[in-house]
C-alpha positions as CSV (number, residue, x, y, z in Angstrom):
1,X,196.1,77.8,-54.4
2,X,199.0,76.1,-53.1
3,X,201.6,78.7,-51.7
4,X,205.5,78.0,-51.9
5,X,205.5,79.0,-48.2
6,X,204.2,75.8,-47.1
7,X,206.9,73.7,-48.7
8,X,210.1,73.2,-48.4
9,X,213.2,72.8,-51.2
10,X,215.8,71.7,-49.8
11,X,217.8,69.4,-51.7
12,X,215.4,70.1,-54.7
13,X,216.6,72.0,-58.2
14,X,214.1,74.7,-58.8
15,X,213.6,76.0,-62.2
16,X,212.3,79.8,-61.3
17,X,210.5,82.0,-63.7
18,X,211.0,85.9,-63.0
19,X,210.7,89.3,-64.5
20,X,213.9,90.6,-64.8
21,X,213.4,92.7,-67.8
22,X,214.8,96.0,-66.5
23,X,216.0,99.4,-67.7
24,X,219.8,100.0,-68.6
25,X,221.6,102.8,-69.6
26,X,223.7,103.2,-72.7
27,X,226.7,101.7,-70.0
28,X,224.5,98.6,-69.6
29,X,224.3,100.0,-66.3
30,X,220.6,99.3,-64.4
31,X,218.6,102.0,-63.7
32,X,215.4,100.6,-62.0
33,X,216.1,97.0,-60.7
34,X,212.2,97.3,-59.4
35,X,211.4,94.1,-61.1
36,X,214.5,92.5,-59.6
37,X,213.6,93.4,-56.1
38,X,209.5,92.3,-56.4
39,X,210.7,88.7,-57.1
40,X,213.5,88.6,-53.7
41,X,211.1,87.1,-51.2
42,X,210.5,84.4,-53.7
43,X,214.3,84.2,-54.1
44,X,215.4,84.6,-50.6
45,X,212.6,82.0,-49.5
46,X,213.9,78.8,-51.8
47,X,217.8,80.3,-50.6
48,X,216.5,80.0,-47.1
49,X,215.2,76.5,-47.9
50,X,218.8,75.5,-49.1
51,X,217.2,75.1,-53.0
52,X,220.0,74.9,-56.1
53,X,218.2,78.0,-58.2
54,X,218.1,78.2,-62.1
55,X,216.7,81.6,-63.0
56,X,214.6,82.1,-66.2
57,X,214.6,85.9,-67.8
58,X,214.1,87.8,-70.8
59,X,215.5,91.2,-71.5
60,X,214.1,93.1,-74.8
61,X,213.1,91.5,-77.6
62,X,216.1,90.1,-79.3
63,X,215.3,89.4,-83.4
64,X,218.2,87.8,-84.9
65,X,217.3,84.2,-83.3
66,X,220.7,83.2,-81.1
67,X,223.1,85.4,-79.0
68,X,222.3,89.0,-79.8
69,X,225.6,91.0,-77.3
70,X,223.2,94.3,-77.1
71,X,220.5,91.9,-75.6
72,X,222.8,89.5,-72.8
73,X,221.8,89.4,-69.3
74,X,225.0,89.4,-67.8
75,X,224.9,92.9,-66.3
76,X,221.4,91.5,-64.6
77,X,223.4,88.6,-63.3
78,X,226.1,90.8,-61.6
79,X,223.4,93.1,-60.2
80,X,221.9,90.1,-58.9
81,X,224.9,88.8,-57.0
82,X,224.3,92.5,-54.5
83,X,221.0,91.8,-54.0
84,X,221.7,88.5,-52.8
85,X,225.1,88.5,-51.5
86,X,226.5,85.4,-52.8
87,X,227.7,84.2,-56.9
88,X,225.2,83.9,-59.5
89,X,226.7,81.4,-62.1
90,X,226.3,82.7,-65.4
91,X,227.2,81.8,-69.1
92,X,226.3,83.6,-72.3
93,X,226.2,80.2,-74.0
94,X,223.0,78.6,-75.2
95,X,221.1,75.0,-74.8
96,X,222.5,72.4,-77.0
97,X,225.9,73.6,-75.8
98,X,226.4,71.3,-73.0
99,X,227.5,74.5,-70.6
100,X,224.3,75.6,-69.7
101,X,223.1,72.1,-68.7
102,X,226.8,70.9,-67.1
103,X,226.2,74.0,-64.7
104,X,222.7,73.6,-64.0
105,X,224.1,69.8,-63.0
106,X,226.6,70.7,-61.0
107,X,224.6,73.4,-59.1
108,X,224.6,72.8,-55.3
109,X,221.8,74.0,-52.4
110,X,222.1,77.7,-51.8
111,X,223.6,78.1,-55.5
112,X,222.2,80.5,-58.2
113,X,222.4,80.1,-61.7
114,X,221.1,82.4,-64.5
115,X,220.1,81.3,-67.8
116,X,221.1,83.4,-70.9
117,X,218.1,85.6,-72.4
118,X,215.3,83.2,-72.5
119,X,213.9,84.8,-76.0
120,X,217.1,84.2,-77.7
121,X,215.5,81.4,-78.5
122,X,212.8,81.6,-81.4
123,X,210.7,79.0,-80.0
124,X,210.7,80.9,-76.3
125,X,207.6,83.2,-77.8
126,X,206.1,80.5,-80.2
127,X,205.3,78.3,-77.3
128,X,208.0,75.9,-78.6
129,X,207.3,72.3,-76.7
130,X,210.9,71.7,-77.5
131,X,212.2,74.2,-76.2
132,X,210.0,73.4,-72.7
133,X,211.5,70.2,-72.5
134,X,215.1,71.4,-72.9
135,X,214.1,73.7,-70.0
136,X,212.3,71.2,-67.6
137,X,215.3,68.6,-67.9
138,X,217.3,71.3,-65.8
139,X,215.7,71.0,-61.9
140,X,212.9,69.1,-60.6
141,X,210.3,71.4,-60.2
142,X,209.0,75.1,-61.4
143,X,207.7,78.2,-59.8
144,X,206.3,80.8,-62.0
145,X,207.0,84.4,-60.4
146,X,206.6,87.1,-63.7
147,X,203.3,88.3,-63.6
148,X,204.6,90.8,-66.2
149,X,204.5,87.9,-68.4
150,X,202.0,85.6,-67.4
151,X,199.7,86.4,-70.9
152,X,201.9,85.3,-72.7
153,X,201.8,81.6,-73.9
154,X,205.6,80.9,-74.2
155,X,207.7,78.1,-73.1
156,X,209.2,79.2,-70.4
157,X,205.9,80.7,-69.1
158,X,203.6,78.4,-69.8
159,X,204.7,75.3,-71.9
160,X,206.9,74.0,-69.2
161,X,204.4,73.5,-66.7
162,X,202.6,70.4,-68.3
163,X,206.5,68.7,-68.1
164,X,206.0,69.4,-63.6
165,X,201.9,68.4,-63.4
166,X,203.0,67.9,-59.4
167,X,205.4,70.3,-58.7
168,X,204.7,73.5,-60.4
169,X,203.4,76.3,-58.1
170,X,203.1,80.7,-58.4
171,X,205.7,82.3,-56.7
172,X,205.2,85.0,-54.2
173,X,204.9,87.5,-56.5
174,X,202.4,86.1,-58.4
175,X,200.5,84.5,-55.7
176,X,199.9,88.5,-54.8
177,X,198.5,89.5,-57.8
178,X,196.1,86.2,-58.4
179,X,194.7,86.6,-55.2
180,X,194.1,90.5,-55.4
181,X,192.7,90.1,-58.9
182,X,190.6,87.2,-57.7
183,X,189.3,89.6,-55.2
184,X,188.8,92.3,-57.6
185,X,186.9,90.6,-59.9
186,X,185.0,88.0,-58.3
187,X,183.5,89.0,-55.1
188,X,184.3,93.1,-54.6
189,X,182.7,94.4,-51.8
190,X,180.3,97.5,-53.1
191,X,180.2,100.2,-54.3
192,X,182.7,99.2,-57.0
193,X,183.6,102.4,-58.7
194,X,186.3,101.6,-61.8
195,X,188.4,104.8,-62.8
196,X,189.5,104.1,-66.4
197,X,191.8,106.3,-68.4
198,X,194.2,106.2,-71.1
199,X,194.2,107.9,-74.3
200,X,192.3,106.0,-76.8
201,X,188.6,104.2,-76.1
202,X,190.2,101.3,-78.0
203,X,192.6,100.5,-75.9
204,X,190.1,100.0,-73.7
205,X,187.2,98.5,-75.1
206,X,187.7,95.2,-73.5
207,X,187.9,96.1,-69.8
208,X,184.6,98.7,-70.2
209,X,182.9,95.8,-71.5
210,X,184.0,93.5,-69.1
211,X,183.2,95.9,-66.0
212,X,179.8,96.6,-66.8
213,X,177.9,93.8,-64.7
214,X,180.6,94.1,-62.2
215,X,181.1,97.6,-61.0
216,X,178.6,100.3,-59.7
217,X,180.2,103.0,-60.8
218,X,182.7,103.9,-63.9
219,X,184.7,106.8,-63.9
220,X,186.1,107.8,-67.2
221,X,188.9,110.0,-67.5
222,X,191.4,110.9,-69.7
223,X,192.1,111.3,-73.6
224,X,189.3,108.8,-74.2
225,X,187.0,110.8,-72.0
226,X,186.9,113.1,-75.2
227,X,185.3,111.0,-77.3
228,X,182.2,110.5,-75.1
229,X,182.1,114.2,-74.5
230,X,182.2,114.5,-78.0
231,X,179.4,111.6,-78.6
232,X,177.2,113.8,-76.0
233,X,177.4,116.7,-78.3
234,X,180.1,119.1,-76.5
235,X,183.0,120.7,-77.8
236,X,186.2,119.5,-77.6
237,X,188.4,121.9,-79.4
238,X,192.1,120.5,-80.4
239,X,191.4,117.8,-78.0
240,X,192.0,113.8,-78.6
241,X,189.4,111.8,-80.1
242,X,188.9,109.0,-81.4
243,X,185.2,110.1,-84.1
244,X,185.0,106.4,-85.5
245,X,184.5,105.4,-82.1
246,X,181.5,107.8,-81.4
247,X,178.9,105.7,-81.6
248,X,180.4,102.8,-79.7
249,X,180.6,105.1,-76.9
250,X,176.9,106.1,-77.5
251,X,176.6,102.6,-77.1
252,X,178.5,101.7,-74.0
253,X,176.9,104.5,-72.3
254,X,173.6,103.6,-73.3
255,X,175.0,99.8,-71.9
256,X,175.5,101.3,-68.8
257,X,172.2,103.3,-68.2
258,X,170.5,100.1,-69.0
259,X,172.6,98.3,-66.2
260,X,172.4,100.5,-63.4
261,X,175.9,101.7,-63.7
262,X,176.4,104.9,-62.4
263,X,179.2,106.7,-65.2
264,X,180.7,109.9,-64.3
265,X,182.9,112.2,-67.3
266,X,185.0,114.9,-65.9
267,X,182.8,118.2,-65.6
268,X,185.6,120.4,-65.9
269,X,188.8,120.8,-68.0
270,X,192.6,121.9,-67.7
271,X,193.3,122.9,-70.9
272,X,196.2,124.4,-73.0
273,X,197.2,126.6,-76.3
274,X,200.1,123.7,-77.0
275,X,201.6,120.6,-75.6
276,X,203.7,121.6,-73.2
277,X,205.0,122.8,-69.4
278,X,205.0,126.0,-70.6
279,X,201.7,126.1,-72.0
280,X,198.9,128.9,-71.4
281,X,196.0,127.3,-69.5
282,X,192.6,128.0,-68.4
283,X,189.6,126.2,-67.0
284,X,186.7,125.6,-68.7
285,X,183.7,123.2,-68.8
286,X,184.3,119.9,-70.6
287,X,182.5,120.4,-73.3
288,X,183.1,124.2,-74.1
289,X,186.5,123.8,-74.9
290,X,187.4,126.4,-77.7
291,X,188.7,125.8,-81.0
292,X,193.0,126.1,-81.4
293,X,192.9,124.5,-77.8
294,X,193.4,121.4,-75.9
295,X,192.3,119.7,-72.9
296,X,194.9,118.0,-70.6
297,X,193.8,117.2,-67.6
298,X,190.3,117.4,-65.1
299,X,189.4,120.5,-63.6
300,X,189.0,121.3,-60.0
301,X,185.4,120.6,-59.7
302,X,185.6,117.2,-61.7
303,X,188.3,116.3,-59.0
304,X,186.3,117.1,-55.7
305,X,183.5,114.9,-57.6
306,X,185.6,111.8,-58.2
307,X,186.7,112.1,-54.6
308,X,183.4,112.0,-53.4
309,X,182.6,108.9,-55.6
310,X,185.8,107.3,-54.1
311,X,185.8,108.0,-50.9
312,X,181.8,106.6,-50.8
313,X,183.6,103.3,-52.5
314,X,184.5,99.8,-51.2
315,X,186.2,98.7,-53.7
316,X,188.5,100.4,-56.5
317,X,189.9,99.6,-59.7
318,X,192.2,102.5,-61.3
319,X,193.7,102.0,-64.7
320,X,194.7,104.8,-66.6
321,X,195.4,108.8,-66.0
322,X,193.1,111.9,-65.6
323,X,195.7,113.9,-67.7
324,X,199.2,114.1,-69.6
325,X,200.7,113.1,-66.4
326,X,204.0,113.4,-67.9
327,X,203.7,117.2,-67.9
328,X,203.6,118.9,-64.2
329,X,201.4,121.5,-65.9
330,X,198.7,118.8,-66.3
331,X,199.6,116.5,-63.6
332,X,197.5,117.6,-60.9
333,X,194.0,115.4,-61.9
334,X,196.0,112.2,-61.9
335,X,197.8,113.8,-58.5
336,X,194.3,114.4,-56.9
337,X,192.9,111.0,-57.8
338,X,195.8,109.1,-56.0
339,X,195.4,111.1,-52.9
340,X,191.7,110.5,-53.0
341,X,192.3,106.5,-53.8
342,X,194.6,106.5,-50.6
343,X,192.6,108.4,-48.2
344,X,189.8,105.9,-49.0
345,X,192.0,102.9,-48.3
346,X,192.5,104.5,-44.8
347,X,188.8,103.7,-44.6
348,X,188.9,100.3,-45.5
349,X,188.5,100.4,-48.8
350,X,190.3,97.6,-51.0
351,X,191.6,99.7,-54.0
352,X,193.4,97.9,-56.7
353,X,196.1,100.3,-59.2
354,X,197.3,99.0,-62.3
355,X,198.6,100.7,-65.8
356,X,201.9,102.0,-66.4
357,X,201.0,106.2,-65.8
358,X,198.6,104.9,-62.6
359,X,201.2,103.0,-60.8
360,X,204.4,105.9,-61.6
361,X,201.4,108.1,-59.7
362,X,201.5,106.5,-56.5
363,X,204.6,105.7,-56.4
364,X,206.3,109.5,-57.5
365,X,203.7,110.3,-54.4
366,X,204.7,108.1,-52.1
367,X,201.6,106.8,-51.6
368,X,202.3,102.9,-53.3
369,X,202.4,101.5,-50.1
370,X,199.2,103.1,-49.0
371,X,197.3,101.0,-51.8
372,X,196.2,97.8,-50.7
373,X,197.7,96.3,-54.2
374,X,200.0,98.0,-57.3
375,X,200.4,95.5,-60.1
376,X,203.5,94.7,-61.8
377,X,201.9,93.8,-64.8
378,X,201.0,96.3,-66.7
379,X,199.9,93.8,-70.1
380,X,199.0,91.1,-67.9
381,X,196.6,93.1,-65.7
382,X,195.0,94.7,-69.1
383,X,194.2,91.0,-70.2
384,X,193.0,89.8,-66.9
385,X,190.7,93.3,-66.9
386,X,188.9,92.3,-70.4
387,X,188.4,88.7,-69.2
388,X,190.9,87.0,-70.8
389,X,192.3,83.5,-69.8
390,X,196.4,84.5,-68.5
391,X,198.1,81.6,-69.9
392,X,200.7,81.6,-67.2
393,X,198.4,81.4,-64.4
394,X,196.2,78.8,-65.9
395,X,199.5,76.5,-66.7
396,X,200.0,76.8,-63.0
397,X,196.1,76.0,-61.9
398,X,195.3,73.1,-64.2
C-alpha cells in the first residue's frame, strides 16, 4: 500500500474524497464535525505539500436530482475555513455550469475548493462513468479518504479511480482502517474472541458466518442474544426475538461446536416491567425471564465472565451493544464491556471497535483513545465483517 506520506503534491491538483456528512441543527448549524476533523491530517498534509485541493462530499440523501437548498454544503464549507484557517472556495453551482470547473482551474497551491453535494447528482450513486469523467478532468490525481463510504460503488468513490490508474492512493484515514482490518481479519494473533451485538440475528448473519473459521471465541450479546436463548429452550418473556430465525441459530451454534469455537450467551439478565429510565428492574437468569417483562441488558455475572474471556484475548472484534445503551438504566453491560476491552489493550491486546452504539461507548467513556482502533465506518466496517469486496478500497488497490 502506497501511503500519501511518501509523496509529495506540490504543484499537483488533488481531487480528495472525504466524509463530511455531518449533523446540523435546524439553524444549519454543525453539531459533531467528527467526520470533519478525522480527515485533517490528510488535509493539512497535501496543504503542507503546497497542493491546489478540490474536496468531494455528500451531505444526506438529496432526491429531487439537482440543487436541493435543505441539502447544500455551504455551512460545511464555512466550518471548514476554522478548521483550516485559510478560504475554502465554494459555489452552489453544478458541473456543466462552467463555475465549478473555471474555479477548480483557477485554484492555486495552498488553495481549497469544495464541490457542491456530490449526490445532487443522480449518477453520483448509480456509479455514473459520466459523471467520473466530469470529476477526474478537475486535478491530476485522487485520494480517497471516506471510509464511511468506501461500499459503496459510486462515482466519486469508486468510478473515478480507473480515470487516475497511476496516481490514485487512500488517504490517511483510510490507510488506518485498511490496515487495521487487514490485521483483524487476516492474521489476528489468538485467542480471537468476537463480541457481536445488535438487535436482530439478521443484521448479523453475514459477519457470524464469516467469523466462524477465524475467531476462537464469539460472544453474543444483545437483542439477538434472545433468539439463541430462546432456540436453547429458555424463557424470554417480553423480550426481542426474532422466532423465524430459531433454527438458523440452532444452526450457527451447532456451526460453531463443530469448529471449535468457543460461544458464550449472557448468563444473567437486567430486565424491566417497560421501556424506559424509569423502569422497575430485577436480575434474573437469561432464560427465566418472566412473562409481562423484558430483558435489557447483561447481568452482573455475565459481565465478570466476558471480562475474563477478554482479558485472556489477543485479539478483539466488538460490534454491537450488551444492552439498550440508550437508556442509563440499562447501560451498564455495554459500560462494563468497554472497560474490560480497554484494560486488555493495556495488556497488549489489539482490540478493534466498530458499530454505531459500540463506538458512542468508548468514546462517552473516554476510553476511544485507549482502543488500539475505532472505525469510522459504521456500513463499511459491516460489509468488510461479512466478507464483502469494499468497492472503494478495491478501486484504489487494483
Amino acid at each position: 500500500m502506497k501511503s500519501i506520506k511518501d509523496i509529495n503534491f506540490a504543484g499537483r491538483k488533488v481531487l480528495l474524497r472525504v466524509d463530511f456528512n455531518v449533523p446540523m441543527n435546524d439553524q444549519k448549524q454543525i453539531t459533531d464535525d467528527t467526520r470533519m476533523r478525522e480527515s485533517m491530517p490528510t488535509i493539512e498534509k497535501l496543504l503542507r505539500d503546497g497542493a491546489a485541493i478540490i474536496i468531494m462530499a455528500h451531505f444526506g440523501r438529496p432526491k429531487k436530482g439537482g440543487f436541493e437548498p435543505e441539502l447544500t454544503l455551504e455551512p460545511v464549507a464555512k466550518h471548514l475555513e476554522t478548521m483550516i484557517d485559510r478560504p475554502v472556495r465554494f459555489t452552489q453551482e453544478l458541473l456543466g455550469s462552467g463555475k465549478p470547473e473555471q474555479m477548480a482551474k483557477e485554484l492555486k497551491g495552498g488553495e481549497v475548493m469544495l464541490l457542491e453535494n456530490i449526490r445532487f447528482y443522480p449518477e453520483e450513486t448509480k456509479g455514473g462513468e459520466n459523471l467520473a469523467r466530469q470529476l477526474a478532468a478537475l486535478g491530476d490525481c485522487y485520494i480517497n479518504d471516506a471510509f464511511g463510504a468506501a461500499h459503496r460503488e459510486h462515482s466519486s468513490t469508486a468510478v473515478i479511480a480507473k480515470f487516475f490508474p497511476n496516481d490514485k492512493y487512500f488517504g490517511f484515514l483510510m490507510e488506518n482502517e485498511v490496515r487495521n482490518l487487514e490485521k483483524l481479519m487476516q492474521n489476528p494473533p489468538r485467542p480471537f474472541t468476537a463480541i457481536i451485538g445488535g438487535s436482530k440475528v439478521s443484521s448479523k448473519i453475514g459477519i457470524l458466518e464469516n467469523l466462524l473459521d477465524k475467531v476462537d471465541n464469539m460472544i453474543i450479546i444483545g437483542g439477538m442474544r434472545y433468539t439463541f436463548t430462546k432456540a436453547l429452550g429458555g424463557r424470554i418473556g417480553n423480550s426481542i426475538c426474532e422466532d423465524d430465525k430459531l433454527d438458523l441459530a440452532k444452526e450457527l451454534m451447532r456451526r460453531m461446536d463443530e469448529k471449535g469455537v468457543k460461544y458464550y450467551l449472557p448468563v444473567d439478565s437486567v430486565i424491566g416491567d417497560k421501556f424506559g429510565n424509569d423502569a422497575n428492574t430485577q436480575i434474573v437468569p437469561s432464560g427465566e425471564v418472566p412473562d409481562g417483562w423484558e430483558s435489557m441488558d447483561c447481568g452482573p455475572e455475565s459481565c465478570k465472565a466476558i471480562h475474563d474471556i477478554v482479558m485472556n484475548s489477543k485479539t478483539i472484534l466488538w460490534n454491537g451493544p450488551a444492552g439498550v445503551f440508550e437508556l442509563e438504566t440499562f447501560a451498564k453491560g455495554t459500560k462494563a464491556i468497554a472497560q474490560s476491552v480497554a484494560e486488555s489493550c493495556k495488556k497488549g491486546c489489539f482490540a478493534a471497535v466498530g458499530g454505531g452504539d459500540s463506538v458512542a461507548a468508548v468514546k462517552q467513556m473516554h476510553l476511544a483513545d485507549q482502543m488500539s482502533y475505532v472505525s469510522t465506518g459504521g456500513g463499511a466496517m459491516l460489509e468488510y465483517l461479512e466478507g464483502k469486496v469494499l468497492p472503494g478500497i478495491k478501486a484504489i488497490q487494483d
